[in-house]
C-alpha positions as CSV (number, residue, x, y, z in Angstrom):
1,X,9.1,-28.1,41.0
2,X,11.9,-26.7,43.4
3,X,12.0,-22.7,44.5
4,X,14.8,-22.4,42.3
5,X,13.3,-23.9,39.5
6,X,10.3,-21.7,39.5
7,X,13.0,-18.8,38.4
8,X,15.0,-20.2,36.0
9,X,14.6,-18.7,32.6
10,X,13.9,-21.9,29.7
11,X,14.3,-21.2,26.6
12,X,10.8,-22.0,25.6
13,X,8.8,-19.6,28.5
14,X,11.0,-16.2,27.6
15,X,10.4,-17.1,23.8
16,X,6.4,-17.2,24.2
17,X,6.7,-14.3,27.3
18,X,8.2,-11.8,24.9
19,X,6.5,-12.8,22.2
20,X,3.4,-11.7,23.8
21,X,4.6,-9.2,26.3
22,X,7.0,-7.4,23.9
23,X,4.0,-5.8,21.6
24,X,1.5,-5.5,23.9
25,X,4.0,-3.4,26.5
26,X,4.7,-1.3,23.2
27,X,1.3,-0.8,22.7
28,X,0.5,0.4,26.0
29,X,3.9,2.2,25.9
30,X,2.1,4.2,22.8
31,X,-1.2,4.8,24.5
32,X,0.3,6.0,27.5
33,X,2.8,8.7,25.8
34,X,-0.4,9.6,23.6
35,X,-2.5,10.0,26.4
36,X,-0.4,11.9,28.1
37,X,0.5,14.5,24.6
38,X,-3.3,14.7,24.3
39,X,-4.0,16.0,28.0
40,X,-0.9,18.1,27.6
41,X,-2.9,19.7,24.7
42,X,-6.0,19.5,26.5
43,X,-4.1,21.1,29.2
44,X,-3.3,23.8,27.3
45,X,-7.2,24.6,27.2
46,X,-6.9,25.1,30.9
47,X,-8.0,23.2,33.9
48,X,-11.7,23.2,33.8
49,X,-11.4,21.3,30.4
50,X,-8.7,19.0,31.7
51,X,-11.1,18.3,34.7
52,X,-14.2,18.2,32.8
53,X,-12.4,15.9,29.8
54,X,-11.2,13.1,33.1
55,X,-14.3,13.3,34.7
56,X,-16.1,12.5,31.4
57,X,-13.8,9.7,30.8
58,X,-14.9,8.2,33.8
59,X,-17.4,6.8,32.0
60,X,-15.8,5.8,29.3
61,X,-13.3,3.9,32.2
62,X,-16.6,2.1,33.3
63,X,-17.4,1.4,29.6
64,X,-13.9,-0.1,28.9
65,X,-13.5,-2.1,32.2
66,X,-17.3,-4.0,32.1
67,X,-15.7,-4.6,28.0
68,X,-12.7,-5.9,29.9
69,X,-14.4,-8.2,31.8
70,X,-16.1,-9.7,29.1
71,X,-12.8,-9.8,27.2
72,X,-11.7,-11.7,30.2
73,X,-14.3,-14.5,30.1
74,X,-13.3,-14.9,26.2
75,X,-9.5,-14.8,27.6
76,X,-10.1,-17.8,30.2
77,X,-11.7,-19.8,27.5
78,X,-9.8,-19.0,24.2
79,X,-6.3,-19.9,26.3
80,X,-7.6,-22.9,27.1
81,X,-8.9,-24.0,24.2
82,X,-5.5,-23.2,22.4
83,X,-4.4,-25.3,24.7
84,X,-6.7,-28.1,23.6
85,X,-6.3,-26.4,19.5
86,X,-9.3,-26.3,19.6
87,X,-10.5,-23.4,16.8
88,X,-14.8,-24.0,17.0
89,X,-14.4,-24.0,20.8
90,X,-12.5,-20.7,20.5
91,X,-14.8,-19.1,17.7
92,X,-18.3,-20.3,19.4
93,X,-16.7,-18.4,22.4
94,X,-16.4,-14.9,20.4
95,X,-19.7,-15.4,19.2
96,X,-21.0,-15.1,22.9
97,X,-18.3,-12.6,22.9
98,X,-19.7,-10.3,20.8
99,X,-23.3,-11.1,21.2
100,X,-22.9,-9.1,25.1
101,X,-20.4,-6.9,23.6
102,X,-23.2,-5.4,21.6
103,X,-26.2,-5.3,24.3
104,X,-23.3,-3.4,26.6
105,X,-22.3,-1.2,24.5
106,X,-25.6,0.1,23.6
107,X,-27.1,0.6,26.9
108,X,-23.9,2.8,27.5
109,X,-24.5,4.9,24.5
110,X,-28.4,5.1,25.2
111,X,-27.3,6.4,28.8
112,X,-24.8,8.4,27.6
113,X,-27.0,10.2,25.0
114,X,-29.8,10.7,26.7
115,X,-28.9,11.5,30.4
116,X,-25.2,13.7,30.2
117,X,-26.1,15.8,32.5
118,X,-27.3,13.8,35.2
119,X,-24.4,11.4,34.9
120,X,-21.8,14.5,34.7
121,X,-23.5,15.6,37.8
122,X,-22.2,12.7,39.7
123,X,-18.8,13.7,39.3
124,X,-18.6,17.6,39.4
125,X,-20.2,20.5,41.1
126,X,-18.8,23.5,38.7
127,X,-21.8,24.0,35.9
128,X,-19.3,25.2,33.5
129,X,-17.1,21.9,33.8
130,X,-20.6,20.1,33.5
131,X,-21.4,21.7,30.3
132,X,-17.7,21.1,29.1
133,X,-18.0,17.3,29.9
134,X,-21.1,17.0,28.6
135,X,-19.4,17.9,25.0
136,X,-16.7,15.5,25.1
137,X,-19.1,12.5,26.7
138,X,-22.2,12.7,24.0
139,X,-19.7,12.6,21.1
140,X,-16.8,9.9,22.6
141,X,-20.0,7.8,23.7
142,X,-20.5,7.1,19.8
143,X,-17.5,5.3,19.5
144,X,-18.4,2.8,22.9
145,X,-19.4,-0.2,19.8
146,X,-15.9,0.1,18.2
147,X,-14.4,0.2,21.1
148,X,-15.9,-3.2,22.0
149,X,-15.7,-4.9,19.0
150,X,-12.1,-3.9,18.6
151,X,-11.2,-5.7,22.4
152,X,-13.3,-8.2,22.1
153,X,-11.4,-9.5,19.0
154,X,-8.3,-8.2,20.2
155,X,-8.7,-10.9,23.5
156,X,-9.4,-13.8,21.1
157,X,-6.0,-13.1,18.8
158,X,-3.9,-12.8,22.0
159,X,-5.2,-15.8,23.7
160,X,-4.1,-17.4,20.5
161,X,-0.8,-16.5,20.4
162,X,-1.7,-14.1,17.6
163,X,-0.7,-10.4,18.9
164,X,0.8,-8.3,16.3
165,X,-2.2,-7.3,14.1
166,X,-4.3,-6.0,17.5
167,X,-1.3,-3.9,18.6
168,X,-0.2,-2.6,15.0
169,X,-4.3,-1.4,14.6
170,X,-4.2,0.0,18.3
171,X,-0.8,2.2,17.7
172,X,-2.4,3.3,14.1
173,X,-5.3,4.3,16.1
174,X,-3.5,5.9,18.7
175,X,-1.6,8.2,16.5
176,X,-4.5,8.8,14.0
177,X,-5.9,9.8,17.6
178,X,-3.5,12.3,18.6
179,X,-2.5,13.8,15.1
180,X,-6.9,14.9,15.3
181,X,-6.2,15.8,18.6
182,X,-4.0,18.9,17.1
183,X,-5.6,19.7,14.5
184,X,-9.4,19.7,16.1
185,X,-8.4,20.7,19.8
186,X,-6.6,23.9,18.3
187,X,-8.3,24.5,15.0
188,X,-4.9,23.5,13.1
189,X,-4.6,23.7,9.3
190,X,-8.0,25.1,8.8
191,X,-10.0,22.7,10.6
192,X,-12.3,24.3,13.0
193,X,-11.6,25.1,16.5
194,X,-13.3,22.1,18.5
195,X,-11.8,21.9,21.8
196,X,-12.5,19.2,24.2
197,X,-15.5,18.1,21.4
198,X,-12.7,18.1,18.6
199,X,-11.0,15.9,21.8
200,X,-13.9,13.7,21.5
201,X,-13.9,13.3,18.2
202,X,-10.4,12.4,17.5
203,X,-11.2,9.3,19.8
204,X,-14.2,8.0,18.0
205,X,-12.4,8.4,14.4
206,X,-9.3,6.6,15.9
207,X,-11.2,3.8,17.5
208,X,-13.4,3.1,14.6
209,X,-9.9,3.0,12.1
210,X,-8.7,0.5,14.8
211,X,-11.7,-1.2,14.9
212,X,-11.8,-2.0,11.0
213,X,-7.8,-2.8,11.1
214,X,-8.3,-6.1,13.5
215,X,-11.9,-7.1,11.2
216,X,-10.4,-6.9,8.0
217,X,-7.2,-7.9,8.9
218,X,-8.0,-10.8,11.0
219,X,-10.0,-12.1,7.7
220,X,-6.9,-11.4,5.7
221,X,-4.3,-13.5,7.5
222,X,-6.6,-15.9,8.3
223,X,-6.5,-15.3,12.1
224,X,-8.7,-17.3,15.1
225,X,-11.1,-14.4,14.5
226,X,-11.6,-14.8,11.0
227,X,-14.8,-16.8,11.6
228,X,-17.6,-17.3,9.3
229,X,-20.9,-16.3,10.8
230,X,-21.8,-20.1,11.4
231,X,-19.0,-21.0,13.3
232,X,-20.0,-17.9,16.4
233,X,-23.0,-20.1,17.0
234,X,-22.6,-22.3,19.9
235,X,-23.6,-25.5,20.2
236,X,-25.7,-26.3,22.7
237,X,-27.2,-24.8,25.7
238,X,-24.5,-26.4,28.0
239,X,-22.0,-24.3,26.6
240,X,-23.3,-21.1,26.5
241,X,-24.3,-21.7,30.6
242,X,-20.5,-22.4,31.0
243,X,-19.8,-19.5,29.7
244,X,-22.0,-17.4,31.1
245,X,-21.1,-19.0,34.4
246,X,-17.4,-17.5,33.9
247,X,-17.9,-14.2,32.3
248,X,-20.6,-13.3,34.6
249,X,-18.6,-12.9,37.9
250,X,-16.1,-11.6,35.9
251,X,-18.3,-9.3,34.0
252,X,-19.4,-7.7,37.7
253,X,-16.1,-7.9,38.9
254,X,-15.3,-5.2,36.3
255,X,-18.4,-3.2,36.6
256,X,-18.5,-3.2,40.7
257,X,-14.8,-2.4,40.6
258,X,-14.9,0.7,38.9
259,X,-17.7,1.9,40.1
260,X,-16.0,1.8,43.1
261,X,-12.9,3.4,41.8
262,X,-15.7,6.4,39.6
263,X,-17.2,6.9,43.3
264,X,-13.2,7.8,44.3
265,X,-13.5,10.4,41.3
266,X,-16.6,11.2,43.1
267,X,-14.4,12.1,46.0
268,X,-11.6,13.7,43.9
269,X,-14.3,15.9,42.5
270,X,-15.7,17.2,46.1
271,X,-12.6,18.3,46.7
272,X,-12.4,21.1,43.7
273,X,-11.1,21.4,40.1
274,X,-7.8,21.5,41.2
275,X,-7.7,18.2,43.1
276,X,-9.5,16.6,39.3
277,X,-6.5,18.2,37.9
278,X,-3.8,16.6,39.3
279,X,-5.7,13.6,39.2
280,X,-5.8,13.8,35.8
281,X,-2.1,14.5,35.2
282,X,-1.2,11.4,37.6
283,X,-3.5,8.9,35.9
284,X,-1.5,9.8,32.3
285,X,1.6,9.4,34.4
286,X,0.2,6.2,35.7
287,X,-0.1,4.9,32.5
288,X,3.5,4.1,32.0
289,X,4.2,2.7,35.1
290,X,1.7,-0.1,33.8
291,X,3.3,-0.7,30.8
292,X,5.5,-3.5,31.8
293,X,2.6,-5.1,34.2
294,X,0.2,-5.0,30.8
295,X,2.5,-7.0,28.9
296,X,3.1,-9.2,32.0
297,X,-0.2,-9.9,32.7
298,X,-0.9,-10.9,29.1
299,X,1.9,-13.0,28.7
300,X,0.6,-14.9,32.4
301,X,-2.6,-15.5,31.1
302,X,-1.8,-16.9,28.1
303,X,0.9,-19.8,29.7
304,X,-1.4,-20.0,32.6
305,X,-4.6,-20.9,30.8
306,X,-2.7,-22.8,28.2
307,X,-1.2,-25.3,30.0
308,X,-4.1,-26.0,32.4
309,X,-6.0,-26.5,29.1
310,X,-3.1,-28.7,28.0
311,X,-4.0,-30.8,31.6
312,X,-0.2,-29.6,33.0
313,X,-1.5,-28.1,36.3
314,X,2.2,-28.0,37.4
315,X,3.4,-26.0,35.1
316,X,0.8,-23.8,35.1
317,X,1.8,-23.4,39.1
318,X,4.9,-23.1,38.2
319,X,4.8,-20.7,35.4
320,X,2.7,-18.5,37.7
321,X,5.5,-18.7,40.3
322,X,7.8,-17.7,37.3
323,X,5.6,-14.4,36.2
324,X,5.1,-13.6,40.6
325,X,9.0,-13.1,40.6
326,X,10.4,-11.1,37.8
327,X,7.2,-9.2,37.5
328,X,8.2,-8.0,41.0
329,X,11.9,-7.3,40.2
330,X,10.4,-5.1,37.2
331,X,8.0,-3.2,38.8
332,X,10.5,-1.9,41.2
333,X,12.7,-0.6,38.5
334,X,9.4,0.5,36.9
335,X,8.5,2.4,40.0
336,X,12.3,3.9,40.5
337,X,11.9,5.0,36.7
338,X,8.7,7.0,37.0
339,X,9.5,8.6,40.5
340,X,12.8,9.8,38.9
341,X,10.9,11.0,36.0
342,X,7.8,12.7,37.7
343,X,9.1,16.0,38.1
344,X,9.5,16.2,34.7
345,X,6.3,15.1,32.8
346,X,4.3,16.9,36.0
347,X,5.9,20.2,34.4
348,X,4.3,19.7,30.7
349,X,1.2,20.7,31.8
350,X,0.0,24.4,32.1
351,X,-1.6,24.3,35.9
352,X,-0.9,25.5,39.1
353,X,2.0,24.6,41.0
354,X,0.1,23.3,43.6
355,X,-1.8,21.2,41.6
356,X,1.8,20.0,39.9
357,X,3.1,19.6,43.7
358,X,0.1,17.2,44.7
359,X,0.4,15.3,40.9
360,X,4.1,14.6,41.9
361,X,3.1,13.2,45.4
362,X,0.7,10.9,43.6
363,X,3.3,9.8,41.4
364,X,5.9,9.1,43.7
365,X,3.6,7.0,46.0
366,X,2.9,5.3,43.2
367,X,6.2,4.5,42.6
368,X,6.7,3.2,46.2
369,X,3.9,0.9,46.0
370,X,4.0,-0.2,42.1
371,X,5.1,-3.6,43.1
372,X,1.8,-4.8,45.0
373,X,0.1,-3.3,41.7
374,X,1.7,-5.8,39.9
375,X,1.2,-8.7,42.2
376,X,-2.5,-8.3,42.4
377,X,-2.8,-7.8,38.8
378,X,-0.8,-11.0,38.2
379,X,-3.0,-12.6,40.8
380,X,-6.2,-11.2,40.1
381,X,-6.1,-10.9,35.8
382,X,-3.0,-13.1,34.8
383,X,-3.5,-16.3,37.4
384,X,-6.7,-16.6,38.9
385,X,-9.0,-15.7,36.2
386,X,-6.9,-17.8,33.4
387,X,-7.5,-20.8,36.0
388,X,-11.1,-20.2,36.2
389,X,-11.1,-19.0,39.5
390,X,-13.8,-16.0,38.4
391,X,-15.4,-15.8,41.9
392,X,-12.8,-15.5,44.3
393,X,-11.4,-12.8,42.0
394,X,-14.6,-11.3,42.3
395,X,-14.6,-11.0,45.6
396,X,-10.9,-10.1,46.3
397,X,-10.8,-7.2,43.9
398,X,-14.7,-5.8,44.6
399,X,-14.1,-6.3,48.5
400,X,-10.9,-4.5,48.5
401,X,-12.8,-1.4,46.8
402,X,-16.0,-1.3,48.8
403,X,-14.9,-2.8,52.4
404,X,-11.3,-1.1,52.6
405,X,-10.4,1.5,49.8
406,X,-13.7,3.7,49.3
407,X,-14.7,4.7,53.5
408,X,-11.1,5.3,53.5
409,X,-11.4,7.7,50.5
410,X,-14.3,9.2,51.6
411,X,-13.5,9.4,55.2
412,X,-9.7,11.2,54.7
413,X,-11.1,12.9,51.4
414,X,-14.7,14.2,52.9
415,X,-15.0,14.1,56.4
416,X,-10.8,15.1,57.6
417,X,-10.5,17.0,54.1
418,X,-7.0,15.7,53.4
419,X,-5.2,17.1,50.5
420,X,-5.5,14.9,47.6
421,X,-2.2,13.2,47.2
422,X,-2.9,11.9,51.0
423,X,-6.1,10.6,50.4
424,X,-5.5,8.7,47.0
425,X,-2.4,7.0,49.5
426,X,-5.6,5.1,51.1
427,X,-5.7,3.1,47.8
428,X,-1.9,1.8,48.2
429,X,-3.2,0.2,52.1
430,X,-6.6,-1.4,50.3
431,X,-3.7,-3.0,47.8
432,X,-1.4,-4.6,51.0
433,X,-4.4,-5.8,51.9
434,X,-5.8,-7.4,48.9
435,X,-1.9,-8.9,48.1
436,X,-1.6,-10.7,51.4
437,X,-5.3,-12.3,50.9
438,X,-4.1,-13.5,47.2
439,X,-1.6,-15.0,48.2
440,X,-3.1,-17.4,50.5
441,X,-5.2,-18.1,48.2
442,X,-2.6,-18.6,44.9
443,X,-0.6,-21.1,47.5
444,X,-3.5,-23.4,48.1
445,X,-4.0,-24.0,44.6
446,X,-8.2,-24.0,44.3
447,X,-7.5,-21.8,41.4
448,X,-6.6,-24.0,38.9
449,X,-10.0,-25.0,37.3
450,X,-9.8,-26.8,33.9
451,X,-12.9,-25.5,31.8
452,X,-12.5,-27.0,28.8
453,X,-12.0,-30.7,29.7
């Protein structure tokens, strides 16, 4: 393919790119102005619940992201089976799916349950944050095996093309979510006054609702995941080693990763309440400004792994090419967007104005830098892992954490005591860094792996 061929818009690529991007970016477009009305509300509790409700998700961000992996592995395969239409490949693969889906997501809720306290520990010094975390984390833990099932499932319809039910259960959810959220948090229409437990709550009763949308409904319309129990059984021992070859890496990708981004919360935490706080309000912030790279990177994946499944190794090149480009062109309008809209969303919340001062620095950096977000999420989620290429990502994403980002975290953050907005600036040099390495590596090809042939 030429240079200019890789950008021209067919008919057939924007058709299946927004019919996957569209609801997904919608979805996430949801979440994030949920998130941020809940925190708002939180906020309104003041900011040793905010602090103590973000640390506690931190755990819940480990939960979601080692779920995420394994909802990557299915990805990889699913595509690539669609590819091939092949529905027992795809259904034997949620069956493995949901097999590690379940031994995960009870060792979180063991931990979760029987340790708060030492895991809250980690993360904050202040005993009455601790005690306030430990509330919202022994009560959100519940809902970790909804959670699961419901991405888990949600992976298999999107790598199938099938994307509407996941997204219509997940904005259900999210408003069932936040309506709780008022009416729990504050003690509204007679409900009792719950604070960041009634926070908790909400969560688990909207995940569980969403959970039971993309079941039931997937057995309705007669989705990919509308499997009788027969058909999750692999068949043979070959096949589950593939597998387990692929979601592994990936698997510890997630898990090392954000363990390496928790022991930056770490960081954020040393600093005081006040630095937690303004993390907290950028991290809802930065929530839209992956809205568009969500629906991107879905809609990557999909092609990607599709066509290489299909055998069509130039075209899967090329469509990466395609996503590399306009991806960029969007996050740099993203990025103008949210630094033009910081100043406003930092003033929803009921903090200090320095902690709003050092949120809006986050933001705008952010901002600055969303288009390397993009490009190594395209690389790393949309390109490398849809070609099979699970080990390299491993080691591009986890390295970037361990070898660059976290001593430059806790060297500006702990030993020169930076003010937070300056130290979370050491994560936009550990993403140059990763960017230029990816894309030595998405020229030579290697990445493109067939799985399924």
């Amino acid at each position: 393919m030429s240079e200019m061929s890789m950008i021209r818009l067919e008919k057939d690529f924007v058709k299946t790119t927004l019919r996957i991007a569209i609801p997904v970016m919608i979805q996430s477009l949801v979440a994030a102005l949920m998130h941020i009305v809940d925190n708002v509300m939180i906020g309104q509790l003041g900011e040793a619940e905010i602090a103590a409700v973000t640390q506690a998700n931190r755990v819940s961000f480990l939960f979601q992201l080692c779920i995420f992996g394994l909802s990557g592995a299915t990805s990889v395969f699913c595509a690539q089976y669609w590819g091939q239409k092949n529905m027992k490949g795809i259904r034997q693969t949620m069956g493995m799916s949901l097999v590690i889906c379940l031994f995960i997501s009870i060792v979180f809720i063991t931990l979760c349950q029987s340790m708060p306290h030492a895991i809250m520990s980690c993360f904050l010094t202040e005993e009455n944050v601790i005690q306030l975390s430990m509330q919202y984390l022994t009560i959100v833990s519940i809902g970790y095996l909804c959670q699961g099932i419901s991405v888990t499932l949600g992976a298999v319809q999107r790598s199938t093309e099938q994307v509407r039910l996941a997204v219509l259960a997940s904005v259900i959810a999210i408003v069932t979510n936040t309506v709780l959220n008022y009416v729990l948090i504050f003690g509204n229409f007679g409900a009792p006054k719950l604070g960041v437990r009634g926070a908790a709550l909400a969560t688990v009763i909207g995940c569980t609702i969403e959970t039971l949308i993309i079941v039931l409904g997937g057995y309705m319309l007669k989705l990919a995941t509308a499997a009788k129990l027969k058909e999750l059984i692999p068949e043979s021992k070959a096949q589950v080693l593939r597998y387990i070859k692929i979601a592994t890496p990936i698997i510890c990708n997630e898990m090392l990763w954000s363990f390496g981004v928790m022991l930056y919360s770490v960081v954020y935490g040393r600093i005081g309440t006040g630095a937690v706080a303004a993390v907290s309000i950028f991290n809802n912030v930065e929530q839209l400004s992956s809205v568009v790279m969500r629906g991107m990177t879905q809609s990557c994946a999909v092609l990607v792994g599709k066509a290489i499944g299909e055998g069509k190794y130039d075209n899967a090149y090329g469509y990466a090419k395609r996503f590399m480009f306009y991806g960029s062109i969007l996050a740099i309008l993203a990025g103008i967007v949210l630094i033009c809209i910081s100043g406003g969303v930092v003033g929803l919340f009921n903090v200090s104005d320095a902690v709003k001062y050092s949120a809006r620095m986050m933001i705008i950096f952010n901002g600055c830098a969303l288009f390397v977000n993009m490009l190594n999420t395209l690389y790393v989620v949309g390109i490398f892992r849809a070609g099979g290429d699970a080990k390299f990502s491993l080691i591009v994403d986890v390295g970037s954490v361990w070898v660059i980002g976290l001593p430059l975290i806790a060297i500006t953050g702990l030993v020169f005591k930076w003010d937070v907005q300056f130290v979370y600036s050491m994560t936009i040099v550990e993403n140059i860094v990763k960017a230029i390495v990816c894309t030595y590596r998405f020229r030579s090809k290697k990445w493109i792996n067939n799985l399924v042939g």
